[in-house]
C-alpha positions as CSV (number, residue, x, y, z in Angstrom):
1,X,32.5,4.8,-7.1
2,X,35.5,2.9,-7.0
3,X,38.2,4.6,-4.3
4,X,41.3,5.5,-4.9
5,X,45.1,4.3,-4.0
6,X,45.0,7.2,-1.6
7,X,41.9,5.9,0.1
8,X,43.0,2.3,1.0
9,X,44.6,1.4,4.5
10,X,46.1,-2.1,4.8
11,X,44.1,-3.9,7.5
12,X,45.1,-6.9,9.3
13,X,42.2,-8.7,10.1
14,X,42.6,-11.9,12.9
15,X,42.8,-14.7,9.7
16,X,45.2,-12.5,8.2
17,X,47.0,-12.5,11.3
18,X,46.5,-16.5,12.4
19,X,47.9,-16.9,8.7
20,X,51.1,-14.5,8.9
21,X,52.3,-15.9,12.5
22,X,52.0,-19.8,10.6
23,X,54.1,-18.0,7.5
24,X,56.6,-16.8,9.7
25,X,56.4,-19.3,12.1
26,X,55.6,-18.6,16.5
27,X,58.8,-18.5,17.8
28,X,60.8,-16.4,14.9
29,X,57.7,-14.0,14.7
30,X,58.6,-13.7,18.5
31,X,62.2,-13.5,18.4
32,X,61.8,-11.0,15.4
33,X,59.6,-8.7,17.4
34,X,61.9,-8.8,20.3
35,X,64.8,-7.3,18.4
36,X,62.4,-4.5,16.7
37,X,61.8,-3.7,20.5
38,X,64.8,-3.8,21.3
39,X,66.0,-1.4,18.0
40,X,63.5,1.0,19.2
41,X,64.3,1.3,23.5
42,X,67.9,1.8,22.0
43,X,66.5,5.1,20.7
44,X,64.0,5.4,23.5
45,X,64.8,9.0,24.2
46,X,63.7,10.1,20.3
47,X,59.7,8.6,21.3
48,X,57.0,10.9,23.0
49,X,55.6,8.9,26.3
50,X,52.8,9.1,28.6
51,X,51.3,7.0,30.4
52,X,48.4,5.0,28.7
53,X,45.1,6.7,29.1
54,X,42.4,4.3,31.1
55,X,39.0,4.2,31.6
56,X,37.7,2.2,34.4
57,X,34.7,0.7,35.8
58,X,33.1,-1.9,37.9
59,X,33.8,-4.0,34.6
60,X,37.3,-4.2,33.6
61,X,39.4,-1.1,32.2
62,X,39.7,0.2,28.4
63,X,42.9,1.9,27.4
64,X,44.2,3.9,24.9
65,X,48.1,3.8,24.1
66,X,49.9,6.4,22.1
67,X,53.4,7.0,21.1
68,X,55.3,8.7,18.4
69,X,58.9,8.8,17.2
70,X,58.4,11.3,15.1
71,X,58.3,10.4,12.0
72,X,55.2,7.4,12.8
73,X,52.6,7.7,15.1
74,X,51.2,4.6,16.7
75,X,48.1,3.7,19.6
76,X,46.9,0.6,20.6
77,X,43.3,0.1,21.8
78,X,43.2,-2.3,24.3
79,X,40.8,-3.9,27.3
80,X,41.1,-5.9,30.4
81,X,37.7,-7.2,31.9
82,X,38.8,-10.5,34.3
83,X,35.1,-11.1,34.4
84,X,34.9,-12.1,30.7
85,X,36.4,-15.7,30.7
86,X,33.5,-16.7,32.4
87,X,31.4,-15.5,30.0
88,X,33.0,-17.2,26.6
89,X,34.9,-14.2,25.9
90,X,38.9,-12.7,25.6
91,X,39.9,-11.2,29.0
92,X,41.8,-8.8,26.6
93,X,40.8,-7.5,23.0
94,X,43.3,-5.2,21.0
95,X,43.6,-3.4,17.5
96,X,46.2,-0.9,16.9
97,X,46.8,1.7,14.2
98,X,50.0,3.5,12.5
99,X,49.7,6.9,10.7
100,X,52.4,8.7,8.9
101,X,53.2,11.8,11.5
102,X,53.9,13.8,8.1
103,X,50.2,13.9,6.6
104,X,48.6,12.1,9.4
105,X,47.3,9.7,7.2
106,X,46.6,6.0,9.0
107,X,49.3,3.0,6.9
108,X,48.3,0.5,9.0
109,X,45.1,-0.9,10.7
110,X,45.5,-4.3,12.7
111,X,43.8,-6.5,15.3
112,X,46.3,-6.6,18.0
113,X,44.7,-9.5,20.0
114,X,46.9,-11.9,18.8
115,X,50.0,-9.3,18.4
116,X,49.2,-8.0,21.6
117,X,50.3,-11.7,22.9
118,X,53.2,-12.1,20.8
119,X,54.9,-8.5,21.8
120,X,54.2,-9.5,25.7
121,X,56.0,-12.7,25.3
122,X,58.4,-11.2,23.1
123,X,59.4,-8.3,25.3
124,X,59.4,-11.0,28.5
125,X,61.9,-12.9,27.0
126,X,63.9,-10.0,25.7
127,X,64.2,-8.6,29.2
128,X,64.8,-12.2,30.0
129,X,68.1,-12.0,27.8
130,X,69.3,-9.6,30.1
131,X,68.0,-10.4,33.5
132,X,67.6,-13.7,33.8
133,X,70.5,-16.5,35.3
134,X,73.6,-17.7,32.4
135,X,72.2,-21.1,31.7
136,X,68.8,-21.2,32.9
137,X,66.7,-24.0,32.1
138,X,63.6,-24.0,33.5
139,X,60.8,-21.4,34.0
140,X,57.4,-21.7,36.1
141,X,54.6,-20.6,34.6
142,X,51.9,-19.6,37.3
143,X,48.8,-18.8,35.5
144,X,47.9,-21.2,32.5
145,X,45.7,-18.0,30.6
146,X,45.8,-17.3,27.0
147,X,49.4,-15.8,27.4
148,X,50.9,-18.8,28.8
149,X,51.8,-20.7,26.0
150,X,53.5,-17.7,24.0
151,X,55.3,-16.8,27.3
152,X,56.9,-20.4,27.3
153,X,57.8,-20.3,23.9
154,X,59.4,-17.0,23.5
155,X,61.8,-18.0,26.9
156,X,62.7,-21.4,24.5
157,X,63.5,-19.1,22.1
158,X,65.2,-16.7,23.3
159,X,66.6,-17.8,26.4
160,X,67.5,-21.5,26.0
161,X,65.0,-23.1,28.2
162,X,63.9,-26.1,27.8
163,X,61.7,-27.1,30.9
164,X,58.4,-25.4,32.0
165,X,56.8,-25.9,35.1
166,X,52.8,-25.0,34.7
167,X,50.3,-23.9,37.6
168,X,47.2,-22.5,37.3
169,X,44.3,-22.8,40.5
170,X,42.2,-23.9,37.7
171,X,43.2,-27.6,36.2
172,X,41.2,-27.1,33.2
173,X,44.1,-23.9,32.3
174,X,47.1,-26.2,32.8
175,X,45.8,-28.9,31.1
176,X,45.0,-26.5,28.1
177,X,48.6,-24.9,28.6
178,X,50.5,-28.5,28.7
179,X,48.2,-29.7,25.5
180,X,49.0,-27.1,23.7
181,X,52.6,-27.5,23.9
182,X,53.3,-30.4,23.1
183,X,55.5,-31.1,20.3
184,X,57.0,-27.7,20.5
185,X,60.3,-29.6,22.1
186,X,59.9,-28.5,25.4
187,X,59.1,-30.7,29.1
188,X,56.5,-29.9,30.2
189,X,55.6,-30.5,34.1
190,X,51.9,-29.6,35.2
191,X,52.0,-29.3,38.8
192,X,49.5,-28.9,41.5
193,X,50.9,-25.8,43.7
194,X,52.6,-22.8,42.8
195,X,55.1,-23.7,45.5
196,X,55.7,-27.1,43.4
197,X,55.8,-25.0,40.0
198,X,58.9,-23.3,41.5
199,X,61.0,-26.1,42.3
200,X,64.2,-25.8,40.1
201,X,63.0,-22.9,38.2
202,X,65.5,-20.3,37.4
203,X,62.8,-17.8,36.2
204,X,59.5,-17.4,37.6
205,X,56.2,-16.0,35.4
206,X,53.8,-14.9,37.0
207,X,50.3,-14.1,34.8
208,X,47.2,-14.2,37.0
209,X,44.0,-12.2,35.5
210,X,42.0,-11.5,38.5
211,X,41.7,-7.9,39.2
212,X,42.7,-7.4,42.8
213,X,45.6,-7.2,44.9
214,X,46.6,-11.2,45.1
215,X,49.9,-12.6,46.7
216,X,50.8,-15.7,44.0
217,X,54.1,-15.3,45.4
218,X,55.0,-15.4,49.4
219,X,58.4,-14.4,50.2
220,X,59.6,-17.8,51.5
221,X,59.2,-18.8,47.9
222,X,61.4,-16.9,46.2
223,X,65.0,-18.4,46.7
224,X,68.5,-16.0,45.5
225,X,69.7,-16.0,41.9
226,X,65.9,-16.4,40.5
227,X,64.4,-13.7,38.2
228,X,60.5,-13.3,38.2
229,X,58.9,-12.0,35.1
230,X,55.7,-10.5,36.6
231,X,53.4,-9.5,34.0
232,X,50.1,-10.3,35.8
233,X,49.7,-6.5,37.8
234,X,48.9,-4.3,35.0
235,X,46.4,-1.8,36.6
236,X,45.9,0.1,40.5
237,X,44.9,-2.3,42.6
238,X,46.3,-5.4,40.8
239,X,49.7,-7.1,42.4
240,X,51.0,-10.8,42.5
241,X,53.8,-10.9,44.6
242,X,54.3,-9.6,48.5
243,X,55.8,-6.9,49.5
244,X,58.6,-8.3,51.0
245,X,59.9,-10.1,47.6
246,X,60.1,-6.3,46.5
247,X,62.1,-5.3,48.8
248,X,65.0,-7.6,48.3
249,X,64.5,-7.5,44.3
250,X,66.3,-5.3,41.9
251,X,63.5,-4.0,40.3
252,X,63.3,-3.1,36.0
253,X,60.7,-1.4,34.8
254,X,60.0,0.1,31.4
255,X,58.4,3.7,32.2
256,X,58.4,4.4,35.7
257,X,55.6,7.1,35.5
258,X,53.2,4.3,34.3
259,X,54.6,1.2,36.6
260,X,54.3,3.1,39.9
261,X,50.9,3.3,38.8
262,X,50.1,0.0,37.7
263,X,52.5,-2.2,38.3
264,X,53.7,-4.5,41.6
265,X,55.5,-1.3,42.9
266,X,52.5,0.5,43.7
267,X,52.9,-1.4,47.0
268,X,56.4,0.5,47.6
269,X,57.4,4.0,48.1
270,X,57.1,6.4,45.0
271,X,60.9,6.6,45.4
272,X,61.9,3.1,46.2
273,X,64.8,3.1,43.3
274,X,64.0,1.2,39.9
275,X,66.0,0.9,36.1
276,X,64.3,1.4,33.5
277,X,65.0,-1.1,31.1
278,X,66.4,1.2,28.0
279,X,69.3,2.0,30.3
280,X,70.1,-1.8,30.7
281,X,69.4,-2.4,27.1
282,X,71.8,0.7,25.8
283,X,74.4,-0.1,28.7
284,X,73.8,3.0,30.8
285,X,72.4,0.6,33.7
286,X,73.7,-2.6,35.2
287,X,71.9,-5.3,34.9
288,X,71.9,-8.9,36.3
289,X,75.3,-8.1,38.1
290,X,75.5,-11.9,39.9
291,X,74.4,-15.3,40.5
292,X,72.4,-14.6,43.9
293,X,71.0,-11.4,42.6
294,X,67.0,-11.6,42.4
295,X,66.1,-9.8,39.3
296,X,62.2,-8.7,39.1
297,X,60.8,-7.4,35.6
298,X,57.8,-5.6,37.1
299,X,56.5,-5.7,33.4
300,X,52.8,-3.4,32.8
301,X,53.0,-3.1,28.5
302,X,54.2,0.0,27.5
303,X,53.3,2.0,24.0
304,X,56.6,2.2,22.3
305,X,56.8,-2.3,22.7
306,X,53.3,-1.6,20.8
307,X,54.7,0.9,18.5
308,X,56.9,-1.8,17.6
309,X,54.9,-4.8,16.9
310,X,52.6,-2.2,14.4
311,X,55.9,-1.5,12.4
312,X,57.2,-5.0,12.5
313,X,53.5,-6.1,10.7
314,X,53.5,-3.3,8.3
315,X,56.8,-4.6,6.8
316,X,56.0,-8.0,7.0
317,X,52.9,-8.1,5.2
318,X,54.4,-6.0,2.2
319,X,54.1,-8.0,-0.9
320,X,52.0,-10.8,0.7
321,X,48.0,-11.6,0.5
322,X,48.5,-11.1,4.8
323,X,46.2,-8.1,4.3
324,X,43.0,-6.3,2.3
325,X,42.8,-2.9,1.4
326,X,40.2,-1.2,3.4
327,X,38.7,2.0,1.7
328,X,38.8,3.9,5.3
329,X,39.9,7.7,4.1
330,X,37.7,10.2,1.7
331,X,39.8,11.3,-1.0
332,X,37.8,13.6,-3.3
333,X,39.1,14.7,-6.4
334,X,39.4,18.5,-4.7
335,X,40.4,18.2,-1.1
336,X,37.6,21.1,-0.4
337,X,34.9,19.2,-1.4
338,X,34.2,16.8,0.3
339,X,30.6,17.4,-0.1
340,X,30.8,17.4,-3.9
341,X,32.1,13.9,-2.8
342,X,29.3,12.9,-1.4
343,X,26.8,14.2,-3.9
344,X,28.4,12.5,-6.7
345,X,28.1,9.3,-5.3
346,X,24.5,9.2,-5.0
């Protein structure tokens, strides 16, 4: 029984992916993102938000995201077990889906392992635009992971840098990060302290996996007119950077209900004052306002950047072999019978 038009859901697998991020090319596929998420915090106020929905254990955590703007419905499915590198496997493992709110019928099904990386960078650099010093050049990159390499690249394409300044505390990460990017037209430096990675680096990165409260950054290390992209504390009970840097930070956030959970300022006060980055973005908040200013992005992932990524795919497959149909949705000839469905295809 051959299924119909109405039974088909374009589905992304990670080939299909690999192959539309070469088509596109890394660095525009990033850039491209960046200004979908940007398009959509302009209108953040029209999007339902809640704070992503874990489930943790000893393990690692599994989350759900959801968002809607009314019209499209998007989640993102999405783990973070520390423990797994050690093992052969992803630290983090995604797939996402978009549904029409109308008939709440599913348009798009995608792994969002690779995406997930490429809306991270994307949204780091965007913020980046913003926040980050006129001119900057050169960005340390503490923590040589699997999101190392796309964080580098979306800062070169974005912000202008051309210098990155790797440390990881395992040599076998840096040398994979510094291999890996060359021939991508940027200097690479692999260096054996964090304190070293910072030297001359107008924007810091901070992207450490362990789940635990960890200080990668001391306060003597942070010098004025630096902005740190910290997008390593994602869940309770996971910081990089000491309390004290904090404190004499302006700190952007994207929802503030989900970062004081999750993010470095679950170390501060549940009033200590944050912007949210929508309000920078549609000019209701000031941003970086001058050249001594410390500007921290305390940066957790957010549905709506998500959200954004899933629509960006579903347009940029259209018309290209990026995708198979997966029959994934009954469709019986008489919407009541479902079992007559079933019988008949005996």
């Amino acid at each position: 029984m051959q299924p119909s038009d109405k039974a088909l859901v374009p589905f992304v697998s990670v080939d299909n992916m690999m192959r539309l991020i070469h088509h596109i090319g890394v660095e525009r596929m990033i850039t491209e993102i960046a200004a979908q998420i940007e398009d959509d915090f302009k209108r953040w106020e029209s999007f339902d938000k809640t704070p992503r929905i874990p489930a943790h254990s000893p393990h690692g955590v599994i989350e759900l995201m959801p968002t809607s703007d009314g019209e499209a419905y998007g989640f993102k499915y999405v783990n973070g077990h520390p423990k797994n590198t050690s093992e052969g496997l992803q630290t983090v493992t995604a797939f996402g889906l978009l549904a029409d709110v109308y008939t709440g019928y599913p348009t798009l099904l995608t792994e969002m392992t690779m995406l997930t990386a490429l809306r991270t960078a994307a949204t780091s650099a965007l913020v980046g635009k913003y926040l980050a010093p006129k001119n900057a050049s050169t960005m340390a990159m503490i923590g040589n992971g699997a999101q190392s390499e796309f964080q580098c690249l979306a800062f070169k394409a974005m912000c202008g840098i051309d210098t990155v300044r790797l440390y990881d505390i395992d040599p076998a990460a840096t040398a994979k990060c510094a291999a890996n990017l060359q021939g991508t037209g940027l200097n690479v430096v692999s260096c054996r302290s964090a304190e070293e990675a910072i030297e001359g680096a107008q924007i810091i990165t901070t992207c450490t996996a362990d789940k635990k409260y960890a200080t990668i950054l001391t306060d003597n290390m942070v010098g004025p007119g630096v902005h740190i992209n910290a997008i390593g504390g994602d869940c309770p009970g996971k910081t990089e950077l000491h309390r004290d840097i904090l404190l004499r930070s302006d700190i952007f956030v994207e929802y503030p209900e989900q970062t004081r959970i999750e993010g470095e300022i679950q170390a501060l006060d549940p009033d200590h004052p944050v912007t949210e980055m929508w309000q920078v973005i549609t000019g209701q908040a000031e941003g970086r306002r001058d050249e001594r200013q410390i500007t921290l992005f305390d940066s957790v992932g957010f549905a709506i950047e998500d959200f954004s990524a899933l629509r960006y795919v579903k347009h940029a497959i259209e018309g290209t072999e990026f995708f198979e149909p997966l029959d994934m949705l009954a469709d019986p000839d008489d919407p009541r019978d479902l079992f007559g469905m079933l019988m008949r295809a005996k």
